[in-house]
VOTI-398881 format. One record per residue (C-alpha): residue in one letter; z, x, y; residue number from 1. Coordinates in steps of 0.2 Angstrom, whole numbers, always signed. Layout:
% residues N
  kollo     pz     px     py  torro
      A      Z      X      Y    NUM
...
***
This chain:
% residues 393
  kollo     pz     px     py  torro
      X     +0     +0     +0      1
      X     +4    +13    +10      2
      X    -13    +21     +8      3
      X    -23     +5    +10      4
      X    -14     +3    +28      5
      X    -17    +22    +34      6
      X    -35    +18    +29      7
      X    -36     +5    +39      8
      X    -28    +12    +55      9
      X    -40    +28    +52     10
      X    -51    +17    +51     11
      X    -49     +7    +66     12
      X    -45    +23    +77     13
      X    -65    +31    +73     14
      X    -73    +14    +76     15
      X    -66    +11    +93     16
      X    -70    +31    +98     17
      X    -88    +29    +89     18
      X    -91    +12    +99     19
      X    -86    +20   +117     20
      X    -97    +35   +112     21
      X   -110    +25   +108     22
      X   -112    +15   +121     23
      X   -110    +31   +135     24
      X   -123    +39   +124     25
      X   -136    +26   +125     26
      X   -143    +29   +142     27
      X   -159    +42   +148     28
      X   -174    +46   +136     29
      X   -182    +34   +124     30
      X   -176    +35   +107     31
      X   -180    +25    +90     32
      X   -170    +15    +79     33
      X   -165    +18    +60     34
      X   -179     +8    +50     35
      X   -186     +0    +65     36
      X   -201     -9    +60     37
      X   -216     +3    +68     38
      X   -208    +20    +62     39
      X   -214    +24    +46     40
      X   -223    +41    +54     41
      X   -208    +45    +62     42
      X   -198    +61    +50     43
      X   -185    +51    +41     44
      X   -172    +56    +35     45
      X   -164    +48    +20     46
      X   -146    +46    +15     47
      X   -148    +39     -2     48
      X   -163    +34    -14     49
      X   -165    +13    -12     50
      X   -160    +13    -30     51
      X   -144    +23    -28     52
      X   -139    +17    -10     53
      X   -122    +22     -2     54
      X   -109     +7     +0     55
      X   -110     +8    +18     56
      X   -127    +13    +22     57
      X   -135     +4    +11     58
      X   -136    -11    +23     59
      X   -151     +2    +31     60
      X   -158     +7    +14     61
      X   -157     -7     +4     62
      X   -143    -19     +9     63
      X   -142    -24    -10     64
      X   -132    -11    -12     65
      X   -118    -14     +0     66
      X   -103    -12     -7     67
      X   -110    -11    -26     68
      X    -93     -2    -31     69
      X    -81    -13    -24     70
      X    -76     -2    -10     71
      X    -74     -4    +10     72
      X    -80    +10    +21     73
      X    -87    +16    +37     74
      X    -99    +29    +42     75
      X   -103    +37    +59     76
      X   -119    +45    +64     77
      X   -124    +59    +75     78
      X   -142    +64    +75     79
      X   -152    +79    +83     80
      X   -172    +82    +82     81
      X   -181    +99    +89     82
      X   -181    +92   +106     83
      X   -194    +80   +107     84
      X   -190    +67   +121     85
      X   -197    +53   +114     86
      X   -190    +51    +97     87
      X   -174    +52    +85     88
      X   -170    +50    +67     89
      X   -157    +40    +60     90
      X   -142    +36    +70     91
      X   -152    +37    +88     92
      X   -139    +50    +95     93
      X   -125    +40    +88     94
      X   -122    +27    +74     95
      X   -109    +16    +63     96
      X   -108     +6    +48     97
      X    -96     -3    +41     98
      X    -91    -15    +27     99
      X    -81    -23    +18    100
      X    -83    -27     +1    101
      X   -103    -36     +0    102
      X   -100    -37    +20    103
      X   -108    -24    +33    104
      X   -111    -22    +51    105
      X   -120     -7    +59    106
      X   -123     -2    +77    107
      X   -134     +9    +84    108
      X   -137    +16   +104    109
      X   -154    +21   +109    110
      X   -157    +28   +122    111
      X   -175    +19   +132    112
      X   -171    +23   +150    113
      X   -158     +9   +152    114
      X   -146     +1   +139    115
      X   -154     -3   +123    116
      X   -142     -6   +107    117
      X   -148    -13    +90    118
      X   -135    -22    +78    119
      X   -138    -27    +60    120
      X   -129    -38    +52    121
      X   -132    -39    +29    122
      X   -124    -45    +15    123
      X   -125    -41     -4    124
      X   -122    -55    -18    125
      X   -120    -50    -37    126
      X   -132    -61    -45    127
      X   -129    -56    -64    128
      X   -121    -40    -73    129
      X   -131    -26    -63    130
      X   -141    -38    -54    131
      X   -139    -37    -36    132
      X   -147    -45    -21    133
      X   -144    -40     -1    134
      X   -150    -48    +14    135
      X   -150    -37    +35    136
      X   -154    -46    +49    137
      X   -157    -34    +63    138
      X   -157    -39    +83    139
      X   -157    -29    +98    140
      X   -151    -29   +115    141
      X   -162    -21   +130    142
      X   -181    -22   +120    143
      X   -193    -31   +118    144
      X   -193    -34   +100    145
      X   -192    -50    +93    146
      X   -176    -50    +78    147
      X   -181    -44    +60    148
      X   -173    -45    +41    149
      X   -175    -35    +26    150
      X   -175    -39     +9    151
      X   -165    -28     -5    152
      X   -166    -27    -24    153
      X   -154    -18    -36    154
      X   -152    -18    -55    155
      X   -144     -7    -64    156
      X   -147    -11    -83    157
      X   -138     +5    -90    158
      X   -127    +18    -81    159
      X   -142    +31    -84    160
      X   -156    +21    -74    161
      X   -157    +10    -57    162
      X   -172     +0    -49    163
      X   -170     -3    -30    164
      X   -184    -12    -19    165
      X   -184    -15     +0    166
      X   -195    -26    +11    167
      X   -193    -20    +28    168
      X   -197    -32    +42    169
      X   -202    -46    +30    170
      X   -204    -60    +44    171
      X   -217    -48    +51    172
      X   -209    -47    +71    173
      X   -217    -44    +86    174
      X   -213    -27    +94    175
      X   -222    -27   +112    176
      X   -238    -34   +113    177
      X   -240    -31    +92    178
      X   -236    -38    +77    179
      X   -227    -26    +63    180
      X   -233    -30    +46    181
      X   -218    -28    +30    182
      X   -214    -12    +23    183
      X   -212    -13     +5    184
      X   -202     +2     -5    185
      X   -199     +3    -23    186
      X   -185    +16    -31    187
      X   -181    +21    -49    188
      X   -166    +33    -52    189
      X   -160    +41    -67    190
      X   -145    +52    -72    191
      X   -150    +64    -86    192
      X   -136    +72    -86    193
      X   -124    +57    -80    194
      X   -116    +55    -62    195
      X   -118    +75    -61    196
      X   -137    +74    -59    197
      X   -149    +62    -51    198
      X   -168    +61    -52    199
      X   -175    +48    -38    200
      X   -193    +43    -37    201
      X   -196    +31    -21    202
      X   -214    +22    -16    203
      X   -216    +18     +1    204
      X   -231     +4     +7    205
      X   -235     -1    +26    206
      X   -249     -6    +37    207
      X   -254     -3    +54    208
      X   -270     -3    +65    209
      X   -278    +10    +57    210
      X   -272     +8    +39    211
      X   -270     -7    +26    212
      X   -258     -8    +11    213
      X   -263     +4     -3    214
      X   -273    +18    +10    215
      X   -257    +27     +7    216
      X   -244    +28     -3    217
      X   -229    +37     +2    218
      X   -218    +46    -13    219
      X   -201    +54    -12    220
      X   -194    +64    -26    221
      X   -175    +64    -23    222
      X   -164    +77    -31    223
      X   -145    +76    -31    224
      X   -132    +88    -38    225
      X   -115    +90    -41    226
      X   -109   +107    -47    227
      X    -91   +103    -43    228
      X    -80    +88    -41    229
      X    -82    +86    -21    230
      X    -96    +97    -15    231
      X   -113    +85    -18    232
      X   -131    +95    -16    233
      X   -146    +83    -12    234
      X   -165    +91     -8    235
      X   -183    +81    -10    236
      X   -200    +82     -4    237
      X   -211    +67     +4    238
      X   -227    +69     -1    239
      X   -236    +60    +11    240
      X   -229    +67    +26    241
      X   -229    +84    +19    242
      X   -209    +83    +22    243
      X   -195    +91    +15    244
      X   -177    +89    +17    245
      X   -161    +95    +11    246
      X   -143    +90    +15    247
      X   -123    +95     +9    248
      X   -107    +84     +9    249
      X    -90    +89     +4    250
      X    -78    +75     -2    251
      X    -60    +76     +2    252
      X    -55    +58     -8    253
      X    -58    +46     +5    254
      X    -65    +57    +17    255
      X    -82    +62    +15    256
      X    -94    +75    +28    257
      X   -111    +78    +27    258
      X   -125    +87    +35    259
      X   -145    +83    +33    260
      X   -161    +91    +38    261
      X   -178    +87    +40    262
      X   -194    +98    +43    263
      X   -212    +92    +41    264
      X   -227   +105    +37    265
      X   -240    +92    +49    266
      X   -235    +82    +63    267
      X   -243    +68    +75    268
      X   -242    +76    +95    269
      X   -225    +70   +103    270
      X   -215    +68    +87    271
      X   -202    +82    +82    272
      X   -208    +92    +67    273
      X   -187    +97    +63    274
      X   -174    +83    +65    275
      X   -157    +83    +56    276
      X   -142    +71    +55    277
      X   -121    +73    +52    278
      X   -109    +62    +47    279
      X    -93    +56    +42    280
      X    -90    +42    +29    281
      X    -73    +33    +24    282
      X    -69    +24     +7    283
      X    -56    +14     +0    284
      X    -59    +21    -17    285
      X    -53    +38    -19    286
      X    -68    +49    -28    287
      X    -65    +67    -34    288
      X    -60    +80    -19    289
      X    -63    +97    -16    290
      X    -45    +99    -14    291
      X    -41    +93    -33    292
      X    -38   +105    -45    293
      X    -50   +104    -60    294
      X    -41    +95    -74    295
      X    -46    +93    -91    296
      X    -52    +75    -94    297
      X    -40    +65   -103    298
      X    -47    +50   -113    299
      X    -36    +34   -117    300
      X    -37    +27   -134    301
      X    -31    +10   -138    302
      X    -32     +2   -153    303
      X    -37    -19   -149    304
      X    -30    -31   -162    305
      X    -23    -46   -167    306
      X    -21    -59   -157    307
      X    -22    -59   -136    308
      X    -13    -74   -129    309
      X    -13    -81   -112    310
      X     +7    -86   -111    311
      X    +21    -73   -115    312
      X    +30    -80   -130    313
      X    +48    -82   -131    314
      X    +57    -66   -139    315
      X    +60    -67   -155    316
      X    +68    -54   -169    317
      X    +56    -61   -185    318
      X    +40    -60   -177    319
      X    +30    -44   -167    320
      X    +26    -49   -149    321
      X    +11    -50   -145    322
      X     +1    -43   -131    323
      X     -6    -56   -116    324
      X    -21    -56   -105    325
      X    -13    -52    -90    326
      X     -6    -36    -99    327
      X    -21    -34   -105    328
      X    -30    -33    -87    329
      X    -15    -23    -80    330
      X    -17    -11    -94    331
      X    -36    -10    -88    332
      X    -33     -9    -70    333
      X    -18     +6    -72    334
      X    -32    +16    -81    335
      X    -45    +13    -69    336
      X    -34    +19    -55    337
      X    -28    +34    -64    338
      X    -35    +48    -55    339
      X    -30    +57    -72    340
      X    -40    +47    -84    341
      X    -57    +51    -85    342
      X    -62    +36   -101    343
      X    -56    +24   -115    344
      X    -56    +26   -134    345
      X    -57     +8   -137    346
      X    -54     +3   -155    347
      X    -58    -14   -159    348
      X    -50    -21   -175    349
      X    -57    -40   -174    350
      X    -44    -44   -158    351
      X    -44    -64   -155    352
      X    -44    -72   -138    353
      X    -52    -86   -132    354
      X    -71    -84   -122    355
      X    -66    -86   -106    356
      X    -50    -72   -110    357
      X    -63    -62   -118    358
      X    -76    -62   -102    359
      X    -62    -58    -91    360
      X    -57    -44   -100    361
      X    -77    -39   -101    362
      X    -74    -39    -81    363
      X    -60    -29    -80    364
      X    -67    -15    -91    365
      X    -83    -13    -81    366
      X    -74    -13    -67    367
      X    -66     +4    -75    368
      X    -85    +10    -80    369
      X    -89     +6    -61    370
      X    -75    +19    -54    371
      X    -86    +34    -63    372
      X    -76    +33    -78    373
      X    -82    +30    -97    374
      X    -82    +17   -112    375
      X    -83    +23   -130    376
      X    -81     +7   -143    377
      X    -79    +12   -161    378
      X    -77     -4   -175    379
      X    -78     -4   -192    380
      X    -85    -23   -190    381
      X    -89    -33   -177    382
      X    -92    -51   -174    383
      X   -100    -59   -160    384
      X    -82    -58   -149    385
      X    -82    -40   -153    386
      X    -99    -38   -148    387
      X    -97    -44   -130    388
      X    -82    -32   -127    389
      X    -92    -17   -134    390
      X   -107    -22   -123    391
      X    -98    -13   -108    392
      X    -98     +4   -114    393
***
């Protein structure tokens, strides 16, 4: 509890400081918003593939992925380019995101001669297990840009692969005197090696004036390493644009800073050829830190059987007692927090519960399998009860 509120006053201390900066910083040269419809030539610069969004800024990348793990956060942006004076990268000199839970809100200042802000409001919704849908809707103060909203996708049918898509600007707004067409991006991610290696592939179509759907087609090969718990390494290539970037984070539990670059081999005159972006992200889920020494993992084993009931029984001296769900689901929950605990051993020997006790508990362990943590079922039978329980690992 006593995290949970320092969290939040933390929390409440950088969102006030990064709303005053950003509304000093957004005066003097023109600068561009992040995914604002019309800036697909721009270098951008991406924090996560859109089948492996972050929690908070995802409601840029593919607001299906707000909040997928459950968690709360916030994410500030500072961004720098080569010196260009007409255009910027994510964050437009300064940025935040926030959500809580499937909620988020993000605010950017961009700077066009006067005040001009852009807010974006997005929502996920869990549609099925691994199935989730996201909705931002964008609006902006100071331009003259009708309001826009994107589309996002996310499945996750293993814990080795992820699909994303994105349609940008699907209600095809009016940006001056033009009409911006959607953008539609398509993601697939896979973990080879699990959560220490990911492999991203993203597919990027747009149109414009002077090109139609399927002229181009914009790839991004995403790599993203961990070699330690805490340090993150992530580089790719943009084929397309002839762009690479590459970008470092060290994670402190809840506290998370990262640096990116960008550089492109061509570039269109006026638009920076270097751009780069730093930030620093809060989460209510504590993931592994630099600052923790490295453990051996410690697997749980627990043996499932007999009878799960919903109602402690009275004690009695002739009879075992016998575990209930809520047990059960704290039992669960205490592994899941465990920094310590790193999977479960689950044994089942033909347990009994009803189906909506038995779905409940199927929610509670892939919750645990959602915190980064593994499931290995072993049975020497199993019936159709059994099945839905192992279905989780």
């Amino acid at each position: 509890m006593k995290m949970g509120r320092g969290f939040l006053t933390l929390s409440a201390v950088l969102l006030s400081t990064a709303v005053l900066a950003g509304t000093a910083a957004a005066q003097g040269d023109p600068y561009l918003f992040v995914n604002r419809p019309g800036t697909s030539t721009i270098i951008p610069l991406p924090f996560s593939p859109r089948a492996m969004p972050g929690p908070t800024d995802a409601l840029w990348t593919n607001p299906a992925g707000i909040g997928w793990d459950g968690s709360s956060g916030l994410l500030l942006l500072n961004s720098f380019t080569d010196g260009s004076e007409n255009y910027s990268v994510i964050g437009d000199d300064y940025g935040i995101g926030v959500n809580l839970g499937p909620l988020a809100y993000g605010y950017e200042a961009m700077r066009a001669g006067a005040t001009a802000e852009r807010h974006t409001f997005a929502f996920s919704s869990r549609i099925s297990e691994g199935l989730h849908l996201g909705l931002a809707y964008h609006w902006s103060n100071g331009l003259d840009q009708q309001n826009s909203y994107d589309f996002g996708f996310l499945a996750r049918p293993t814990r080795w692969i992820s699909l994303g898509a994105q349609v940008e600007a699907a209600n095809s707004p009016r940006v001056g005197l033009a009409t911006v067409d959607p953008a539609y991006h398509l993601g697939l991610a896979v973990r080879p090696l699990g959560p220490r290696l990911t492999l991203a592939l993203d597919a990027s179509l747009w149109k414009t004036p002077a090109i139609s759907y399927g002229d181009t087609l914009d790839l991004t090969f995403t790599a993203d390493l961990v070699p330690v718990p805490g340090l993150r390494l992530r580089g790719g290539y943009a084929m397309d644009r002839e762009l690479v970037f590459v970008g470092l984070s060290f994670n402190f539990g809840h506290v998370e800073t990262a640096s990116y670059g960008a550089r492109r081999g061509s570039t269109t005159a006026g638009l920076p050829t270097m751009a780069g972006a730093s930030t620093l992200r809060l989460s209510s889920h504590w993931r592994p830190s630099l600052l923790t020494p490295l453990e051996k993992p410690v697997v749980i084993y627990w043996k499932m059987k007999g009878e799960i009931i919903e109602e402690e029984e009275p004690f009695s001296l002739f009879k075992f007692r016998r575990m209930t769900l809520f047990e059960a689901l704290q039992r669960v929950e205490k592994l899941r927090r465990d920094k310590k605990v790193r999977g479960l051993l689950l044994q089942l020997d033909n347990p009994v519960m009803g189906p909506s006790d038995r779905l409940e508990l199927r929610e509670a362990l892939q919750r645990f399998r959602d915190a980064g943590k593994v499931i290995f079922v072993y049975a020497d039978d199993l019936h159709l009860g059994g099945l839905v329980l192992a279905s989780v690992a």
